[in-house]
N, C-alpha and C positions, 0 to 999 in steps of 0.2 A: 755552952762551950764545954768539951771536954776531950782531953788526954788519950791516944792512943797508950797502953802501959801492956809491959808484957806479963801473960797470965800463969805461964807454966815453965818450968826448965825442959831447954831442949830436949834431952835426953830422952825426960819423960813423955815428950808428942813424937819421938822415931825420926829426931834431929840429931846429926852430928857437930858436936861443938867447934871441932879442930875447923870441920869444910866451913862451917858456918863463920868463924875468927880469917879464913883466906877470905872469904868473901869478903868480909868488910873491908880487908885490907887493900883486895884488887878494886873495889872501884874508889876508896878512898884516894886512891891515885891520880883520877879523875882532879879531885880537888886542888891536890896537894900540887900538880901541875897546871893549876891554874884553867881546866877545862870544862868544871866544874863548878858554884859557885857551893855547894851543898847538897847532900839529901839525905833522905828518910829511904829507908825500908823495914817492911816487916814481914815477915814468916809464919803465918798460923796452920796448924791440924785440927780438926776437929773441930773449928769455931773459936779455941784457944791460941791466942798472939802467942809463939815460943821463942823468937826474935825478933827484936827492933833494936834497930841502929837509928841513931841521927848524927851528923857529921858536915863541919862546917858553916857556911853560914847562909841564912833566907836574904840578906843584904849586904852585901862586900863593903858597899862604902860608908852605909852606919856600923858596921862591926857587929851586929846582930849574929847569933845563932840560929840555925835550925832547930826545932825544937819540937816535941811531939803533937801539940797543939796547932802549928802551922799550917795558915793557908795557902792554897797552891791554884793554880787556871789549869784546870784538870783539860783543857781543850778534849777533843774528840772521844775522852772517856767521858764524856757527855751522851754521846749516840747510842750505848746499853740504855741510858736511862729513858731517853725519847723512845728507844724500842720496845721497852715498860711500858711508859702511856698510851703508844699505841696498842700494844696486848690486852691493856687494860678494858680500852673502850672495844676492842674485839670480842671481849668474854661478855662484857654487857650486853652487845649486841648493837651499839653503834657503829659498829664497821666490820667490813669483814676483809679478809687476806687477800680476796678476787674481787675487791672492789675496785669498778676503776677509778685510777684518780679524778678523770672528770666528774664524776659524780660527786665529790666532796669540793671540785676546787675543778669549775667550767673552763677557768682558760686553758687546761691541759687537754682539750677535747682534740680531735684530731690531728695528733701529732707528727712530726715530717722528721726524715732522718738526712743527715747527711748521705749524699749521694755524689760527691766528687767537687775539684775544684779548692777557689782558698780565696779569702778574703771577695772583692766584688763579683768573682765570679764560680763562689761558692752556687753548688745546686744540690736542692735536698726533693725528696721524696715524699709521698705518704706511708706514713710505719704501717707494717704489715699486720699490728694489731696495738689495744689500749695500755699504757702506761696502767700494773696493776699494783696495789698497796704492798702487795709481798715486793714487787722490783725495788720498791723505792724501800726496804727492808733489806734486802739483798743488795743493795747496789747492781741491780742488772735492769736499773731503768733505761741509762743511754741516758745521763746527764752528765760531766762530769765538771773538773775544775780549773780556773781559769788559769791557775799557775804553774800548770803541767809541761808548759809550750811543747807537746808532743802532735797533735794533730788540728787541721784547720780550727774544728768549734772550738778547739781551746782558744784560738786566737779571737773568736769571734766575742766568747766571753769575757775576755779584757776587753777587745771595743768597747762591750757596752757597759762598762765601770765593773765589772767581777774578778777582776783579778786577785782579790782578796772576797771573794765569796758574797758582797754586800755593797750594792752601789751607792758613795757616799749620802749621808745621812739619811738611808732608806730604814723604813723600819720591816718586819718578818715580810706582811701582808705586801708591801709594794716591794720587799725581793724578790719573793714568788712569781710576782709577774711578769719579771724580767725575765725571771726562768723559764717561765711558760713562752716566752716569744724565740726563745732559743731552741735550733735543730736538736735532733739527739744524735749521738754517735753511731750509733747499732741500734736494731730491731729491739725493743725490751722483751728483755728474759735470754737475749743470745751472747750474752759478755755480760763480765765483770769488771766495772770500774770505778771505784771508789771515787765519793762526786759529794757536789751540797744536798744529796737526797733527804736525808737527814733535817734540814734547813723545812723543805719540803713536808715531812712529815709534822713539823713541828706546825707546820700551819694546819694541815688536815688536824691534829689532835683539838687546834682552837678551835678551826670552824666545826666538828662533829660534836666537841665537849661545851661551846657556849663560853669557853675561859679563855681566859690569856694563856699563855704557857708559862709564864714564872706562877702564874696561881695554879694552875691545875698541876704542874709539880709539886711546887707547895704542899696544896693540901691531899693529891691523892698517893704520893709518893714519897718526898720525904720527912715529913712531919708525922706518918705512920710507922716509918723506918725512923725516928728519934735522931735523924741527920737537919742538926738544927743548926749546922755551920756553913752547908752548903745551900747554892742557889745564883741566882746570874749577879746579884751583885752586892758586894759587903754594905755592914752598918758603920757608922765613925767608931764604935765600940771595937770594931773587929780591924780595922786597918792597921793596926802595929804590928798584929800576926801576919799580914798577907808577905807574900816570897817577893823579892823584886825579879822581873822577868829580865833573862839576859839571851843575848845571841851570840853564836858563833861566829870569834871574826877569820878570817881568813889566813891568819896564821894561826889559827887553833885556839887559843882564846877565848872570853867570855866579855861583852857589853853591853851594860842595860837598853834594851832596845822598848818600842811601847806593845801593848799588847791591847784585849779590846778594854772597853771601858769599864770596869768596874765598879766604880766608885760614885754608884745611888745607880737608879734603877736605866738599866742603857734602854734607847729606842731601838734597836733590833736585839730581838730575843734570841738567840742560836741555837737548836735543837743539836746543830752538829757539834758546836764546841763551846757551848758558852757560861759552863757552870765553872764555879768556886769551888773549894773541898778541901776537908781537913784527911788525915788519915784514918781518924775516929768514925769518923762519918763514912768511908767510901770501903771501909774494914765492912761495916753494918750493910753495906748495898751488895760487898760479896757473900758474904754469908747470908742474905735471904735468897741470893741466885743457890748459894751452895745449898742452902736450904730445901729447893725446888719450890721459891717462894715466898715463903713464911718465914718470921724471924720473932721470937721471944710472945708469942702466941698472936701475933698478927699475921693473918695470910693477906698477901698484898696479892696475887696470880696465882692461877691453881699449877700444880705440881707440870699437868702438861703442858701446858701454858709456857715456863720455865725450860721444858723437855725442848720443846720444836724452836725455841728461840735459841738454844746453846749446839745444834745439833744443825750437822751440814746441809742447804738448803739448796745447794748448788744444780742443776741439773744433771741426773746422770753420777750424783757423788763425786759430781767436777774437782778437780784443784782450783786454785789462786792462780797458779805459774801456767795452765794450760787453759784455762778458759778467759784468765785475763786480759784485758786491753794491751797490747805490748807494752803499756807504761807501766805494766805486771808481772811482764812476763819476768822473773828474775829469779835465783836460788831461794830465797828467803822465803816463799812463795811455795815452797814445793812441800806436799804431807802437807797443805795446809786446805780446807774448806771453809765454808762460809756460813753462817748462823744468820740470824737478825741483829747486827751488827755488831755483833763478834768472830773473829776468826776462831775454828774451831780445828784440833789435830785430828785430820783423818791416819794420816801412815807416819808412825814415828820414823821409821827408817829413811824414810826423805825429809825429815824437819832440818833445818839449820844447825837448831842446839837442840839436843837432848830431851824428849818429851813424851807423856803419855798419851796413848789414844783417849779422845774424846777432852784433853784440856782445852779451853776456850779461854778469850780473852782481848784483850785491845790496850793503844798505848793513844797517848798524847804529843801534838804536836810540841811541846815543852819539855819534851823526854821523859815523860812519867808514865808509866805501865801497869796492867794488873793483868792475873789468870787465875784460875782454878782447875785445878786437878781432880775432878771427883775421884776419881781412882786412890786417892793417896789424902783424901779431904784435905787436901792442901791449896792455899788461899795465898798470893804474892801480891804485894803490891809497891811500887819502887816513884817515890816523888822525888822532883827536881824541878827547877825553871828556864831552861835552857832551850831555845828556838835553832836546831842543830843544822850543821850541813855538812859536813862530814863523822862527824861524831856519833858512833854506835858502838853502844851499850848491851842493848836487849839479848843477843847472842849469846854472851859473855854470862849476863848475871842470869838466866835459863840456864845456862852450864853448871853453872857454882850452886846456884840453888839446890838443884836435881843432887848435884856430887854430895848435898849432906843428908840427903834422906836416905834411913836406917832400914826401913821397911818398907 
């Protein structure tokens, strides 16, 4: 166990104190109206913390604080990390980026796309070529998620129990194959739609690696990285740190809702969203990426390795907002690219809030966010427990962030 703690005075990492004191105060607001139950952020240059806040509390109704040691359900800041283990076994030589999926996982062999229609008189197609490991990296496989209710196969996916991604008491290997009997939306490789691909990969890493995915994290990921907080699910030692998870109610509010399992080791493993994490620990996972890699003489991926996963992978140098699923198509979306599952800034001048070319990064369904800046070796990362539905952040603290740096 240990303490995220700050290392430098702002000033000294090319921090401004005054932006950095608004900041805290504008999302402390958050809390203070009740929209919020707490969080954490912090601010490092160079590999050095020059800000952290903690503010309010990880359980409203024990009275508990947030605290630097806190644990958080990082949800889909999960999916760098599966992107890791698959990189991993790609450098080996266990897989490569134009593999096709069938080849690691046979029921995805000849796959059919949606081709018109809805519910019994859906009609799909044969896809005009293979589901390949990069799609399911990129999210431009053509799977997508049941909770979208935007287009038929969304609806098809809640029929068959996916409406929360995992049909009940299935574990990884028997979701997958739920997966596999579902159309896909589009041709893979010709749209962008963020989907359970992720889910997907996490099975490819077991069947290629011979491991489970809570062990082949484990041992080849964070236990080299000294992230000994994080993983899919706490010990009784570690549950008085963990956050309680709350939801947005509908007059803006915050109520502890349930979230996945935690507590001892759950039967499906989630590549997409299903890690634990302190700040200490996920500080240490951005600086090996900031690293291009390597972190305190461990090289966990080689420097290119790091390079083509943070760098737009879109076709054509696509955006988000124009190549997206129309479930995409939206402002927030725009100056934005795609990496191995991080969103990357291609054109600040179209970003939302404030941003450099080539920052990358990803957020959590619970409101918790991180990026990096190489341009500026600047590392964000912003925890909370909040499952939101109108409630947005991420604009806002990108804004503030950005307004305190000096150089």
């Amino acid at each position: 166990m240990a303490g995220l703690r700050q290392e430098v005075d702002p000033d000294e990492a090319g921090l401004d104190v005054k932006a950095l004191d608004r900041l805290d105060r504008q999302i402390a607001r958050y809390v203070d109206e009740g929209r919020l139950p707490g969080f954490l952020v912090a601010v490092s240059r160079g590999g050095r913390v020059a800000h952290l806040t903690t503010y309010g509390l990880r359980d409203v109704a024990a009275g508990l604080p947030v605290e630097a040691d806190t644990l958080w359900r990082i949800y889909s800041m999960t999916k760098p990390v599966t992107a890791i283990a698959v990189l991993l076994l790609v450098e080996e030589g266990g897989l490569s980026l134009d593999d096709p999926l069938a080849r690691h996982l046979p029921a995805f062999a000849d796959p059919r796309v949606y081709d018109g229609g809805s519910g019994a008189d859906l009609r799909t197609r044969p896809a005009a070529g293979p589901i390949l490991i990069r799609h399911l990296l990129t999210h431009t496989a053509g799977l997508t998620f049941g909770f979208y209710h935007q287009h038929p196969v969304d609806a098809l996916y809640r029929a068959s129990g996916l409406e929360y991604s995992v049909p009940p008491g299935a574990d990884l290997p028997e979701t997958v194959e739920v997966y596999a009997r579902m159309p896909l939306q589009f041709d893979p490789g010709t749209q962008w739609n963020y989907s359970v691909a992720s889910n997907v990969l996490g099975r490819v890493v077991e069947v290629v690696s011979g491991r489970p995915l809570d062990a082949f994290f484990a041992e080849r990921i964070l236990r080299p990285l000294g992230m000994t907080d994080t993983g899919f699910h706490i010990a009784p030692e570690q549950a008085g740190r963990l956050a309680e998870l709350y939801g947005e109610t509908d007059e803006g509010g915050i109520e502890p809702v349930p979230g996945l399992p935690v507590h001892g080791r759950p039967r499906f493993l989630s590549g997409s969203g299903g890690l634990v994490s302190s700040a200490y620990d996920f500080h240490r996972f951005m600086e090996m990426l900031r690293r291009g890699g390597e972190l305190d003489g461990v090289r966990l991926l080689s420097a290119d390795g790091v390079g083509m996963m943070t760098r737009n992978q879109l076709p054509g140098n696509a955006v988000l907002r124009a190549f997206g699923a129309p479930a995409h198509q939206e402002p927030g979306n725009d100056g934005l690219g795609f990496g191995f599952n991080v969103s990357v800034v291609t054109d600040p001048s179209r970003t939302l809030a404030p941003s450099s070319l080539g920052t990358y990064g990803w957020t959590g369904a619970a409101t918790t966010a991180f990026w990096i800046d190489p341009a500026h070796e600047l590392t964000v990362q912003f925890m909370t427990q909040v499952r939101p539905k109108t409630l947005k952040i991420f604009p806002e603290l990108r804004r503030l962030v950005h307004e305190a740096l000096t150089d």
